[in-house]
N, C-alpha and C positions, 0 to 999 in steps of 0.2 A: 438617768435611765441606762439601763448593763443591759446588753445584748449579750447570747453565750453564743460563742462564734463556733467553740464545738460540735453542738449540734446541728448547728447550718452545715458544717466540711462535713460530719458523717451523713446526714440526708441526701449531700450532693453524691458523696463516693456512690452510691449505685446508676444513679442515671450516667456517668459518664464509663464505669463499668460496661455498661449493658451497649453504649453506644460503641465501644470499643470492639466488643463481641458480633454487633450487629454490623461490623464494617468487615470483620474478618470472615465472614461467614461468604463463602464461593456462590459466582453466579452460576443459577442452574444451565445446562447444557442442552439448548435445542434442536441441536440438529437434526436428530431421530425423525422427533413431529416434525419438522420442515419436511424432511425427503419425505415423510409421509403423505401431507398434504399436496407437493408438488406431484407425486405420483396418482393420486385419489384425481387430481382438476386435470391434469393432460392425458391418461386415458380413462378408455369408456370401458364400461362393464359390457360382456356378452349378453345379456340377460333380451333382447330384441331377438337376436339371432336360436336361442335357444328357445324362447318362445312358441316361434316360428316353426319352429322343428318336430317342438311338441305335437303343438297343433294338427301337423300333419299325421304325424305318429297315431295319434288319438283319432283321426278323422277313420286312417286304415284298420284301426285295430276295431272303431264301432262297423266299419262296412263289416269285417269278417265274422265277424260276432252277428253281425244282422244276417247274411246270409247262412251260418249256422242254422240260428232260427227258424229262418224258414224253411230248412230244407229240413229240420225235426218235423217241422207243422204240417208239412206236405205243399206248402206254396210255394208258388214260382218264385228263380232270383230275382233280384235288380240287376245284376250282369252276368256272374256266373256261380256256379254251385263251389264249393270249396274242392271238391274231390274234382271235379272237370279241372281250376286249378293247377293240382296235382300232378291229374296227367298230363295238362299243356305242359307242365314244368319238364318231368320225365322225359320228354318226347321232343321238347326245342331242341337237343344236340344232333337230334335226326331230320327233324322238320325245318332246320335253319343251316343256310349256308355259314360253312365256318368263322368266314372272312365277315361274316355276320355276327358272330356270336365274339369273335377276338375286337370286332370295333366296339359291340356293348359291353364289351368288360373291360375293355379301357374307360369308358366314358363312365361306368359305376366305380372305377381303383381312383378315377380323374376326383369325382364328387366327393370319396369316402376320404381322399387326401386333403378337399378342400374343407368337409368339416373339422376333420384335426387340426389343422392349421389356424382355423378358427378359433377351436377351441384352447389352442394352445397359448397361441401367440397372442399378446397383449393388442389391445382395440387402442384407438388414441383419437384424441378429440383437436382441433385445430387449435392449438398452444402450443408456446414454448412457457420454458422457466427462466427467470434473471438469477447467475450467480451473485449470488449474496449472502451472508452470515448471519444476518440480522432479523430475518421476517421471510417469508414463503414467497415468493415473488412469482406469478402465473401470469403473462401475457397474451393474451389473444392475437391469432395472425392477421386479423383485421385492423389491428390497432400498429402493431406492427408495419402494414402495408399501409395505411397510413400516414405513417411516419415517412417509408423510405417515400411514398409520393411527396411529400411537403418537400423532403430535402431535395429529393432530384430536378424536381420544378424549380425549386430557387438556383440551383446551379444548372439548368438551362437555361431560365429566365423565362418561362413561361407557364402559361395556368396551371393551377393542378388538377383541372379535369381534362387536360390532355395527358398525364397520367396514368398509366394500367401496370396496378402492382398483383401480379399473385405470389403468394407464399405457400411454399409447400412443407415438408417435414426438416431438409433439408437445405432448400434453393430457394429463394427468389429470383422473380423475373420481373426486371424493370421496362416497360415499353413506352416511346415518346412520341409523339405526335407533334412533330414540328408544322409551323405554318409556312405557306409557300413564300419562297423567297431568304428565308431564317436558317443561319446554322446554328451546331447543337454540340458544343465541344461536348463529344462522349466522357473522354477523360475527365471532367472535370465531376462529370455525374456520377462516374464511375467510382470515384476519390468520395464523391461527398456521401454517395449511397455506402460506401466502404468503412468512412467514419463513423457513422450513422448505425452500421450493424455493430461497429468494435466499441461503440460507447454505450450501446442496448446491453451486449455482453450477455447474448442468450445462450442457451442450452438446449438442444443441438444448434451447432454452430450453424448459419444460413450461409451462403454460396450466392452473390449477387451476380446476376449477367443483365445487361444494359441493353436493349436493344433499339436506335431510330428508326422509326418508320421512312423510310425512303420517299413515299409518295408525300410533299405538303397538304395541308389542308387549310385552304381558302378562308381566312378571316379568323383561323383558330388564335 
């Protein structure tokens, strides 16, 4: 029995072809979507705040619209006619002491600053991001304060519900609750909360300060 070995090498020459193509072929490039993602989970959309706004917006524009109304119809206002209004408006730089009128226009330039601000400036939600190359990495500050509480407990040597980590944008504060009698090598906590942030390897960098509670507590 003849086997043609010919046609076995040409049927193989394409699969190892194709395999050869399919090795050369570059890995696609993620970084874009990553920075995207990580932007999208650590801040928040204004969309609450501007709501809010509306809201208001809308509330003044039906009163003045309703007192139009009635003052086509011939009925009383709910507070005042739009032309009274008017002339209250006309008439405050006379009827109002100065030193009156330069504090409420501070405190409307103070308000009209804080909604651009608002609107301008980006919202942010309690995250950080992990540098990494590989995958979007979003951590929570709760997860985060977590952790530095586990490490700083073990390098006091005491429970972790004595314990109090906040995390802010930038800083963490570590606070410890020694029991009476117990020291609390700071340093030691300080080093392992230290490791602890440079092996997390967030973005923005966190800022650790250590703080012992001076007073013991009984049986902690």
């Amino acid at each position: 029995m003849s086997i043609d070995t010919s046609r076995a090498e040409r049927s193989s020459t394409p699969e190892r072809t194709g395999t050869a193509q399919l090795s050369s072929t570059p890995e696609r490039d993620n970084t874009a979507a990553y920075r995207r993602i990580v932007r999208r989970e650590t801040h928040s959309p204004r969309s609450g705040f501007a709501i809010v706004l509306a809201v208001l917006l809308l509330l003044v524009a039906a009163w003045l619209v309703t007192e139009t109304v009635l003052v086509l119809v011939g009925a009383p206002p709910l507070l005042s006619t739009p032309g009274a209004l008017v002339d209250s408006a006309l008439a405050l730089p006379t009827a109002v002491l100065p030193a009156a009128l330069v504090t409420a226009g501070a405190l409307v330039a103070v308000l009209g600053l804080v909604c651009v601000l608002v609107a301008v400036l980006p919202g942010r939600r309690p995250r950080h991001h992990g540098e990494t190359a590989r995958t979007a990495l979003v951590v929570d500050d709760r997860a985060i304060a977590s952790a530095l509480a586990r490490r700083a407990a073990l390098a006091a040597g005491i429970d972790a519900d004595n314990v109090l980590v906040s995390v802010g944008h930038r800083t963490a504060e570590v606070r410890l609750s020694r029991s009476s009698g117990w020291s609390i090598d700071t340093d030691a906590v300080e080093t392992a909360v230290a490791n602890e942030l440079k092996r997390l390897n967030l973005s923005p960098a966190l800022r650790a300060t250590v703080t012992v509670d001076t007073r013991g507590v009984v049986g902690a």
